[in-house]
C-alpha positions as CSV (number, residue, x, y, z in Angstrom):
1,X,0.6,19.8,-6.9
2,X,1.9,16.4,-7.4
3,X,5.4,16.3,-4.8
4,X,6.3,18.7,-2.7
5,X,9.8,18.7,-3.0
6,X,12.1,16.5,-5.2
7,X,15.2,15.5,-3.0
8,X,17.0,13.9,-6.0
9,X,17.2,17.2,-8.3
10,X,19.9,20.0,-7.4
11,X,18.4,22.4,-5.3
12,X,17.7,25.1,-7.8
13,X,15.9,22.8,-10.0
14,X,13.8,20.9,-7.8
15,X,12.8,24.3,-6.7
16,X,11.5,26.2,-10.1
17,X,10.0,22.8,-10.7
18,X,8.1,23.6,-7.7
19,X,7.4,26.7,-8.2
20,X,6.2,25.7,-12.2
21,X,3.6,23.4,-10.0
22,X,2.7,26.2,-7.5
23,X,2.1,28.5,-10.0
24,X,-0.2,26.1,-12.2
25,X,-2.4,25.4,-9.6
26,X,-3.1,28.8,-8.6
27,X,-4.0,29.4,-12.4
28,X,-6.4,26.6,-11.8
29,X,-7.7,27.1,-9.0
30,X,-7.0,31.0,-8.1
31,X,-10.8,32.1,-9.9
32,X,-12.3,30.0,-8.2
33,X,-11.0,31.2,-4.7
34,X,-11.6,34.4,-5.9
35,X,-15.1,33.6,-6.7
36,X,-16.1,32.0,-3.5
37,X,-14.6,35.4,-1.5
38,X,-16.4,37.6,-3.1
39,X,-19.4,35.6,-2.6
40,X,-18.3,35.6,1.2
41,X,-17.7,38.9,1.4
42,X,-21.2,39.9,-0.1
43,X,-22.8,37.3,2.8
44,X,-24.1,34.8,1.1
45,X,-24.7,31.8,3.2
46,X,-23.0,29.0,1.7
47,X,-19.8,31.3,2.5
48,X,-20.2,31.6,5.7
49,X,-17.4,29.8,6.8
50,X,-15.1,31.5,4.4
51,X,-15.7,34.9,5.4
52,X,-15.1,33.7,9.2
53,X,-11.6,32.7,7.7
54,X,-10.7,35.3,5.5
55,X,-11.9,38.1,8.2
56,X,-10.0,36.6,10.6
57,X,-6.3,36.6,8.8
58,X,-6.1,39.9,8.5
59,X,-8.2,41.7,11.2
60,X,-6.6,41.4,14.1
61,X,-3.2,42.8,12.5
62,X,-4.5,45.5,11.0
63,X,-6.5,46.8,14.2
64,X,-3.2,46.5,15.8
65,X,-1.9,48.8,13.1
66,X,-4.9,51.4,13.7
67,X,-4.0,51.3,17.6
68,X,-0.6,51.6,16.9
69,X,-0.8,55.0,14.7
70,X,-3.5,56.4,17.1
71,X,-6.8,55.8,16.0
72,X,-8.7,55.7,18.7
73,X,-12.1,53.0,18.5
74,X,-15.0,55.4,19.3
75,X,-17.7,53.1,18.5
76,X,-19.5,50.8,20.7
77,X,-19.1,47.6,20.4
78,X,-17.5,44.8,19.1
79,X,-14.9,46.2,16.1
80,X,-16.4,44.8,12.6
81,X,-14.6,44.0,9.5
82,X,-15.6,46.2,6.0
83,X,-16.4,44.2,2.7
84,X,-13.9,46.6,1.2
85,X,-11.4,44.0,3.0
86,X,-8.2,46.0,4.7
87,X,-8.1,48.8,2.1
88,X,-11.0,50.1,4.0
89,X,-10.3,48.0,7.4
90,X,-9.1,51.7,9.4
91,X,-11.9,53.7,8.8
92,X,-14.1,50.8,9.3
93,X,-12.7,49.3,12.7
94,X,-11.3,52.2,14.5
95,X,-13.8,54.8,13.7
């Protein structure tokens, strides 16, 4: 994306033009981001990092969600996180 925010257009246009650049670059660059997650997610090493990142947005809430409708966490351990990412994420950290 080139600006972030045009100050001299009205409102409403300076923000679809925005919006026009958001959703270009996520055209662009969403398959890619895609590609590298599932790489992640299957553990390959150069994805390491990624999988850190994309584990840890989501984990925490939804094992708050699991405590909070009473699954109880009856395995040993540190919880884990499931490659089927938070579909999955319940039966996978609180069971």
């Amino acid at each position: 994306m080139t600006a972030a925010y045009d100050a001299d257009l009205p409102p409403l246009e300076a923000g679809a033009r925005y919006w026009e650049e958001t959703v270009e670059a996520t055209l662009r660059y969403g398959p890619l981001f895609f590609e590298l997650a599932a790489h992640a997610m299957q553990g390959r090493e150069h994805a390491a990092g990624l999988r850190e990142e994309l584990i840890a947005a989501w984990l925490p809430s939804v094992t708050e969600l699991c405590r909070a409708i009473g699954l109880p966490r009856s395995r040993p351990g540190p919880m884990r996180a499931s490659p089927s990412g938070p579909r999955g994420a319940c039966s996978s950290t609180c069971w």
